[in-house]
N, C-alpha and C positions, 0 to 999 in steps of 0.2 A: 685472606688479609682482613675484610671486613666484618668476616665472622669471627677472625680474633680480637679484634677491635671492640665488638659488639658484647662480646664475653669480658670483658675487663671491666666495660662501661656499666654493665647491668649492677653487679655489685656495688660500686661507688653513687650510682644515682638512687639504690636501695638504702643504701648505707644515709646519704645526704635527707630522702628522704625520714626517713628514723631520729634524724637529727632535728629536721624542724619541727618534726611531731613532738617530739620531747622536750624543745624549747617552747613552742606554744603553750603545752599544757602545763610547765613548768612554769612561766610567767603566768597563765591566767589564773591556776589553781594556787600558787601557794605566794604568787603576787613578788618573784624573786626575777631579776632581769636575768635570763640564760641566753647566751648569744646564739644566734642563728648563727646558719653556714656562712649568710652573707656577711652580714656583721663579721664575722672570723676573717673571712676574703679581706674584707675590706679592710680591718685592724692589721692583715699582714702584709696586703701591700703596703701599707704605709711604712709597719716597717722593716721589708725590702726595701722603701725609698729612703731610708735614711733614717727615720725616726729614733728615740732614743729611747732605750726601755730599760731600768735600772742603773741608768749615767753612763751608758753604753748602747751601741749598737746589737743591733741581731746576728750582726758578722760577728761583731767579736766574743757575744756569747756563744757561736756557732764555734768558735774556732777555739777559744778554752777549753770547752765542753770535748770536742775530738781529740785536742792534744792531753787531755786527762785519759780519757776511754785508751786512746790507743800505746798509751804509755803502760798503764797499769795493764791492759790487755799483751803488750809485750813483754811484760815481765811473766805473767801468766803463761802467755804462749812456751817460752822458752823453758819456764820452769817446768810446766806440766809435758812436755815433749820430751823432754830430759828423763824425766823420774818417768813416764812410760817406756820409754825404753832401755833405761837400765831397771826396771822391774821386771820388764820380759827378758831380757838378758839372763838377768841374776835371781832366780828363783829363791835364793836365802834373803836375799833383800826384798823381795814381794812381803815374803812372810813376817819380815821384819817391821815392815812399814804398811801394807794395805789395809790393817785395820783403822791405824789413825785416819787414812785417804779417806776411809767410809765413813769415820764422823765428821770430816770436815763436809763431807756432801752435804749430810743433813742440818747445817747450819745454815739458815737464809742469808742471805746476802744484809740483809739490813740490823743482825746481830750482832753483827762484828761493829757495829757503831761505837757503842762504847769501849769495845776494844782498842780502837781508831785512834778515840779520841786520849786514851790513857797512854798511850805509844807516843802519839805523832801530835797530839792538839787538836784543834780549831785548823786547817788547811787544806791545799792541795795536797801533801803526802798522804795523809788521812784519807781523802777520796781517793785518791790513786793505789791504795793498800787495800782498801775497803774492791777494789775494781779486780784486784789482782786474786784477792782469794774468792773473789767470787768466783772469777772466771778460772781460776785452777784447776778444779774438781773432776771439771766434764771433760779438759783437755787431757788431764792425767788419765782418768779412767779410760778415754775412748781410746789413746792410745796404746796404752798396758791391752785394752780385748783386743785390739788390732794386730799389735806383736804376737800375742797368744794364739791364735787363730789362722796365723801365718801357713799357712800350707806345709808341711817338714818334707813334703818330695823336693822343693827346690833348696831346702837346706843342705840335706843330703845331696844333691845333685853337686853344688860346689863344693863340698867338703869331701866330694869324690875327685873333683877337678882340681883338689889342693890348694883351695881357698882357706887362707888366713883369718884370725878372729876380726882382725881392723875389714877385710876383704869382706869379710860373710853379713859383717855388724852394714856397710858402706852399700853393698851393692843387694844384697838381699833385705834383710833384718829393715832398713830404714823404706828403698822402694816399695816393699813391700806393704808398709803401716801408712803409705802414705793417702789411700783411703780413710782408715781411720783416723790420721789425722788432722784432715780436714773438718770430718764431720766434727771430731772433737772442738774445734779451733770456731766450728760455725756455732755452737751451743756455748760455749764460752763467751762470744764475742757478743752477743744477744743475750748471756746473765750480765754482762760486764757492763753491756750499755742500759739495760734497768736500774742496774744496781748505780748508777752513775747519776743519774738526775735526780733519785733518793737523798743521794749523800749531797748531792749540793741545794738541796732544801735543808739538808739537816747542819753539815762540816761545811758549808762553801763559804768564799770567802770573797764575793761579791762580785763575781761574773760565774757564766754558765748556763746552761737552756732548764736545768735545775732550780738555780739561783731564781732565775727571773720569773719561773711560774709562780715561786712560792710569795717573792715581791708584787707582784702582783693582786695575788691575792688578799696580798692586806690591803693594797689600796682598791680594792674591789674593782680593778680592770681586768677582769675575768673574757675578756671578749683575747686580752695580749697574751693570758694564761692558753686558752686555745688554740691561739697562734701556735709558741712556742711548743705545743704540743703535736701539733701536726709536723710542725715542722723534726719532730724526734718522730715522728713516725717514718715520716720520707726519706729521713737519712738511714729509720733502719731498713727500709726497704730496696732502697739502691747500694746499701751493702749487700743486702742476702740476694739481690735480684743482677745485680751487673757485676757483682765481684766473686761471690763465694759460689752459686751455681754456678756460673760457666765453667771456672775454675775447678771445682769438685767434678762439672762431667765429662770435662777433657782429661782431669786426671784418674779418671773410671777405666775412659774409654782407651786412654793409652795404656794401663792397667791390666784391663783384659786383652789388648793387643799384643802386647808382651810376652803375656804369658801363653799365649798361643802359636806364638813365631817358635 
């Protein structure tokens, strides 16, 4: 317990220290105020206590900011779940479609801006479009190699037991991917939440953890920019640390149990 404690701690006081090295020498050499750690501490608590930072709270840019990611990330989810498993299904529709899949990969996330904004405007839709084909790409493809990959002894197995397409598609085909669709779903939801504080420097429309670093910045409270930046680190860290690992190794480990019984 204390040696894991000790190993989590050594990184973030490495990390802290790096930070004040680089604040010092940034303010002494080039004579520009760079917030230290404390400075940052101290401008978040404050506003954790209520403060107002772009004619809003921290809550409420915390909670626009989620309810954009996790919208555009659900449309993504279900989209690219979808077209992986009917491409692994339907091998004439793979070949029909996976070469578009593969240029949409290579389009950054911050491309589709002005696509965004030629569709949707100046808005939330706009970021939430911009979130959704980001996040598409990785969910589509991990799920199509997941289907693909799928072992064909337990295909064969039910289709010996006189399993049905809806049967075969329901109890094999889907349990099956559902490794890979996890991990798909974790790379998606981590392009979606980058590509998310992007668009609302860029398309937002005045709340958002986006919105307020780039307000910020014009009024050179660079210490709130900080803040608001940590604070996107921590949420994405208690996504991928208390929701999507446990979740990915219990559906591993019931996975490989399964398939063992």
């Amino acid at each position: 317990m204390g040696r894991n404690i000790l190993k989590n701690l050594i990184p973030l006081f490495i990390f802290i220290l790096l930070w004040q090295t680089i604040a010092l020498m940034v303010t002494t050499i080039r004579g520009v105020p760079f917030p230290t750690p404390w400075q940052t501490g101290v401008k978040l608590g404050s506003l954790l206590g209520g403060r107002f930072l772009s004619d809003h709270t921290l809550y409420r840019h915390i909670l626009d900011s989620l309810a954009r990611w996790l919208c555009g990330f659900g449309i993504a989810a279900l989209a690219g779940i979808g077209y992986g498993l009917a491409a692994g299904w339907s091998r004439p529709f793979e070949d029909a479609t996976y070469k578009i899949l593969q240029v949409l990969q290579l389009i950054p996330g911050l491309a589709w801006i002005p696509v965004a904004i030629l569709i949707f405007g100046i808005g939330e839709t706009a970021t939430i479009f911009m979130i959704a084909m980001t996040a598409f790409t990785p969910v589509a493809i991990n799920v199509l190699s997941g289907v693909k990959q799928l072992d064909t002894t337990f295909v064969r197995a039910a289709l010996m037991m006189g399993a049905g397409k809806n049967a075969l598609f329901l109890q094999v085909l889907l349990p099956g991917s559902l490794p890979a669709i996890l991990s798909g779903l974790r790379i998606g939801l981590g392009n979606g939440w980058r590509v998310l504080v992007a668009a609302e420097m860029i398309v937002g429309t005045g709340t958002g953890l986006g919105y307020s670093i780039i307000q910020a910045r014009w009024t050179l409270d660079y210490a709130s920019a900080f803040a608001c930046v940590g604070v996107i680190c921590a949420i994405g860290l208690v996504f991928e640390q208390f929701i999507f690992n446990p979740l990915e190794q219990r559906t591993i480990e019931r996975w490989v149990l399964d398939r063992s019984e």
